[in-house]
C-alpha positions as CSV (number, residue, x, y, z in Angstrom):
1,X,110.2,108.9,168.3
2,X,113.4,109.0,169.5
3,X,115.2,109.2,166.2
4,X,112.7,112.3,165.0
5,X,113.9,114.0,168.5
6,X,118.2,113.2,167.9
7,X,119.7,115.7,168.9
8,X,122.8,116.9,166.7
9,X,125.7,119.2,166.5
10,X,126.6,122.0,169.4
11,X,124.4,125.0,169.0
12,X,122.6,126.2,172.7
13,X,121.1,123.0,173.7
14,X,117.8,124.7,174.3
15,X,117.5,126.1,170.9
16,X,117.7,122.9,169.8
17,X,114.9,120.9,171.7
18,X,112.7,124.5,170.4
19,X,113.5,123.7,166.8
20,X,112.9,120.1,166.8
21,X,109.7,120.5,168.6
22,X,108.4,123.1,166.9
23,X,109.5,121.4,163.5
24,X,107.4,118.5,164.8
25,X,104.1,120.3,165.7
26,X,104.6,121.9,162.6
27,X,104.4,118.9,160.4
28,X,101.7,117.6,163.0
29,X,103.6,114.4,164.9
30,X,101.8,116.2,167.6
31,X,98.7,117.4,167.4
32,X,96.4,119.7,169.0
33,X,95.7,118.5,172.7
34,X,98.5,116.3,172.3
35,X,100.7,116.3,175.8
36,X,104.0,116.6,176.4
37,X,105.6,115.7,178.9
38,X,108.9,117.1,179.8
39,X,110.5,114.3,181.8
40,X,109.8,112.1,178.9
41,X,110.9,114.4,176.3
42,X,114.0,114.8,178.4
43,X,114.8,110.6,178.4
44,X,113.8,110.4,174.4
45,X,116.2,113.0,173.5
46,X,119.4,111.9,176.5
47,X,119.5,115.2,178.2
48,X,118.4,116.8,181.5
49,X,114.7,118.6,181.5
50,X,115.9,122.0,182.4
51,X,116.6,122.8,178.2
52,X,113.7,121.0,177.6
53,X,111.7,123.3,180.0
54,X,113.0,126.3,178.2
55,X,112.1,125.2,174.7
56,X,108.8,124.6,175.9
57,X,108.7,128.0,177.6
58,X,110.0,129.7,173.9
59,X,107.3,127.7,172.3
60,X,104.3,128.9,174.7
61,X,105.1,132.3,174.3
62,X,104.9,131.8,170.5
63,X,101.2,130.0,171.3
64,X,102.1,126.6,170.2
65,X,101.6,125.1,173.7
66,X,100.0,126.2,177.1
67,X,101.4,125.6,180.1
68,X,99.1,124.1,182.7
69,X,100.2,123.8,186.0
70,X,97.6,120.9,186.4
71,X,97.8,119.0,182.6
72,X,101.3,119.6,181.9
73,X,101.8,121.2,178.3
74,X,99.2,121.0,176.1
75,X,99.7,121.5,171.8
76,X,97.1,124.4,171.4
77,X,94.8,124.4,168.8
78,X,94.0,127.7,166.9
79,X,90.2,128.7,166.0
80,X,89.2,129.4,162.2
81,X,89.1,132.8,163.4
82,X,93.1,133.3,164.5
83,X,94.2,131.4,161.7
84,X,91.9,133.8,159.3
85,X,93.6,136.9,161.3
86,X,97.2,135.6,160.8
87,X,96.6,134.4,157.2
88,X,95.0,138.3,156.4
89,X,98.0,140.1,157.9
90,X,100.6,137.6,155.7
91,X,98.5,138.5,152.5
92,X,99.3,141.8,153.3
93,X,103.2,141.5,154.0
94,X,103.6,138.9,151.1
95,X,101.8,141.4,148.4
96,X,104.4,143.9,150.1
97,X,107.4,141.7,150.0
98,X,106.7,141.2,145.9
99,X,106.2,145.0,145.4
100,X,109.5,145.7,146.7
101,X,110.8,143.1,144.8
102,X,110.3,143.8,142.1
103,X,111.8,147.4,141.9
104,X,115.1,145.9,142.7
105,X,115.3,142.8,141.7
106,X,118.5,141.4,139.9
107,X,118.3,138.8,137.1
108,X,120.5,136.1,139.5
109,X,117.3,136.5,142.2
110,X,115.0,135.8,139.2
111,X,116.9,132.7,138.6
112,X,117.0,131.7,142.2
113,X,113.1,131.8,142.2
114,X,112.4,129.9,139.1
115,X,114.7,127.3,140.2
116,X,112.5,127.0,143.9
117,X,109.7,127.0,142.0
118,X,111.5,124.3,139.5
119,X,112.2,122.0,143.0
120,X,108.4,122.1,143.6
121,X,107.1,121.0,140.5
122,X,109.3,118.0,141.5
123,X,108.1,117.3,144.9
124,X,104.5,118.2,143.5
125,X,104.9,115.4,140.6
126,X,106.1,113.2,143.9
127,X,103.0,114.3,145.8
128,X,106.4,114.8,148.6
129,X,104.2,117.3,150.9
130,X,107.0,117.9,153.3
131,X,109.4,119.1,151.0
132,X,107.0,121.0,149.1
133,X,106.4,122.6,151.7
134,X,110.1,123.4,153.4
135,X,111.0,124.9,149.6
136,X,107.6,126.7,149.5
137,X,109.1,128.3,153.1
138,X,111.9,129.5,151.7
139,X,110.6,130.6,148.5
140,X,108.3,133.5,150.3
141,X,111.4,134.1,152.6
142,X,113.6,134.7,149.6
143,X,111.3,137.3,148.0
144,X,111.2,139.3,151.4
145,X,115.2,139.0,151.7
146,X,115.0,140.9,148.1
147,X,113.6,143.6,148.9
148,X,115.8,144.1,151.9
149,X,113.3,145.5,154.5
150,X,114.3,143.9,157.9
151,X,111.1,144.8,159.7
152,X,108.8,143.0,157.2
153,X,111.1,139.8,157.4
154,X,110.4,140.2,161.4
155,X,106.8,140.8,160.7
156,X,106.6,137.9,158.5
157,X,108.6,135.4,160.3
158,X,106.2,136.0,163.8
159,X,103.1,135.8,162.5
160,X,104.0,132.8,159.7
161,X,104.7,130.0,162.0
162,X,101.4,129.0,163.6
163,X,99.4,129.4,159.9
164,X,102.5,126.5,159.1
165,X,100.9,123.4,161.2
166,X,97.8,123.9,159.0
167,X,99.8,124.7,155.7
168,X,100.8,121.1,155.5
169,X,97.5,119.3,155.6
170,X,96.5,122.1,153.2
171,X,98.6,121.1,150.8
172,X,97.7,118.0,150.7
173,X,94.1,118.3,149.6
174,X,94.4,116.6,146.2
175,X,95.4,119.6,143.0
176,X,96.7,122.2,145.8
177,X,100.2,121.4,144.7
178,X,100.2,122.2,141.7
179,X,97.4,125.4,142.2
180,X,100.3,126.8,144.4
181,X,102.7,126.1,142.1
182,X,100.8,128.3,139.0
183,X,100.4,131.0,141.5
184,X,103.8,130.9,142.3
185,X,104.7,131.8,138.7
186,X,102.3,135.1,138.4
187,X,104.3,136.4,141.2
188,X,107.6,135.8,139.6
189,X,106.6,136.8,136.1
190,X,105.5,140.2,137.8
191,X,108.4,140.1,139.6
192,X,110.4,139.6,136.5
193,X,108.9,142.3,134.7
194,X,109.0,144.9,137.3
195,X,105.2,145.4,137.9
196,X,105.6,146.1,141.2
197,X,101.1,146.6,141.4
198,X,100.6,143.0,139.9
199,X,103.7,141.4,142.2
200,X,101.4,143.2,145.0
201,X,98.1,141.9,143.8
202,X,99.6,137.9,143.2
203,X,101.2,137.9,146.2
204,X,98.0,138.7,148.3
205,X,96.1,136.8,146.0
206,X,98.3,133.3,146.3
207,X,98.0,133.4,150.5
208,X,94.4,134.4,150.2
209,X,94.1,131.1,148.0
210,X,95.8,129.2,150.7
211,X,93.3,130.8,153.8
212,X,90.2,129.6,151.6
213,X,91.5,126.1,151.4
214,X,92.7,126.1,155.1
215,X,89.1,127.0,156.2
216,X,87.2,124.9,153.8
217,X,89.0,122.1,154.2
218,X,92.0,121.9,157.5
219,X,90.5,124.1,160.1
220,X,87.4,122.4,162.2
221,X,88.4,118.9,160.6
222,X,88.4,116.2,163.0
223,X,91.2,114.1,160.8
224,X,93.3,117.0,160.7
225,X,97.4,115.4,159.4
C-alpha cells in the first residue's frame, strides 16, 4: 500500500493524492464499499489530511466516492443501468470522434494508430490487462485529438472515467483482448480510407461491444477485479 500511494515530483499536492486515488479505484485496489479513511490515507502517503480531503472532495463530485458524515468515504458502486447510460453516450462521441477523423486525418496520425494498436497485440499476447488497457485509453484519446473538437474531448473525458473501473475486469474475460484489438483495426482502416460513415459506425460499434460484455459479465458480479 504505501508504495502504490508514493507520492512523486512537485505538481499541486492535491492533484496528486486525486490521481493516485483515482488511478487505484480505477484498476480496482479499492473496490466498491471499500473505505477510506483520510487520516490513514494521510500517514500512508507522509503528508497532512487537508490535500487528502480535497482529492477526495474532487473525486466525490466526479461520483467515485460519497461522503458520509457518519461512514467516512465510501468507493460507490454504479448500477447496470448508469454504467449502460455512460457507455451509450461514449458510443455516440467515439463514432463522432472517428467521423471527424477521418476527413482530416494525416498519414503520420495513421501511423501513430497502428503503432497503439501494434503495443496492444503485445500486452494482449502477454494477457498484461493493465497496460492494455492504459494504451487502449490513449488510443480513443488520440482519435478525438485528430479531429480537433475540444468540446467532444471534454465530453468524452467526463463521462469516460467511471465506465474505466469496470473496463479492466472487462478485459479480462478470456478472448476480449484480442476482440478489441480486431475492432480496433475496422476503425482505423476506415479511418485510413476516409469513410468517415463506417469510422462512425466501428467506432459505435467497438464501445457497444465493450457495454455488452461489461453487463454480461463485470456489472452485478460478486468477484468483480
Amino acid at each position: 500500500m504505501k508504495n502504490m500511494l508514493k507520492i512523486k515530483g512537485y505538481d499541486l499536492l492535491s492533484k496528486k493524492v486525486y490521481r493516485i486515488l483515482k488511478k487505484e479505484i480505477i484498476k480496482g485496489s479499492f473496490k466498491p464499499g471499500f473505505k477510506m479513511f483520510e487520516a490513514k490515507i494521510a500517514e500512508q502517503m507522509g503528508i497532512s489530511r487537508t490535500p487528502v480531503r480535497e482529492a477526495l472532495r474532487e473525486l466525490a463530485a466526479e461520483g467515485f466516492v460519497t461522503l458520509n458524515p457518519n461512514q467516512g468515504v465510501i468507493v460507490r458502486n454504479i448500477s447496470p443501468e448508469s454504467i449502460k447510460e455512460i457507455l451509450q453516450i461514449r458510443s455516440v462521441l467515439d463514432g463522432l470522434a472517428a467521423r471527424l477523423a477521418a476527413y482530416v486525418v494525416t498519414e503520420k496520425e495513421i501511423k501513430e494508430l497502428e503503432n497503439y494498436n501494434t503495443k496492444m497485440k503485445s500486452f494482449a499476447n502477454q494477457n498484461d490487462v493493465l497496460n492494455f488497457s492504459e494504451e487502449d485509453i490513449a488510443f480513443h484519446g488520440f482519435i478525438a485529438s485528430i479531429c480537433k473538437n475540444n468540446q467532444l474531448i471534454n465530453l468524452r473525458k467526463n463521462i469516460s472515467s467511471q465506465s474505466l473501473r469496470y473496463r479492466i475486469s472487462s478485459l479480462r474475460i478470456p478472448g476480449r483482448l484480442h476482440k478489441s484489438l480486431k475492432e480496433h483495426w475496422k476503425i482505423i482502416e476506415a479511418i485510413k480510407e476516409k469513410d468517415p460513415g463506417r469510422a462512425d459506425r466501428m467506432g459505435r460499434k467497438h464501445i457497444e461491444s465493450a457495454l455488452k460484455n461489461i453487463l454480461e459479465n463485470v456489472v452485478g458480479k460478486k468477484n468483480i477485479e
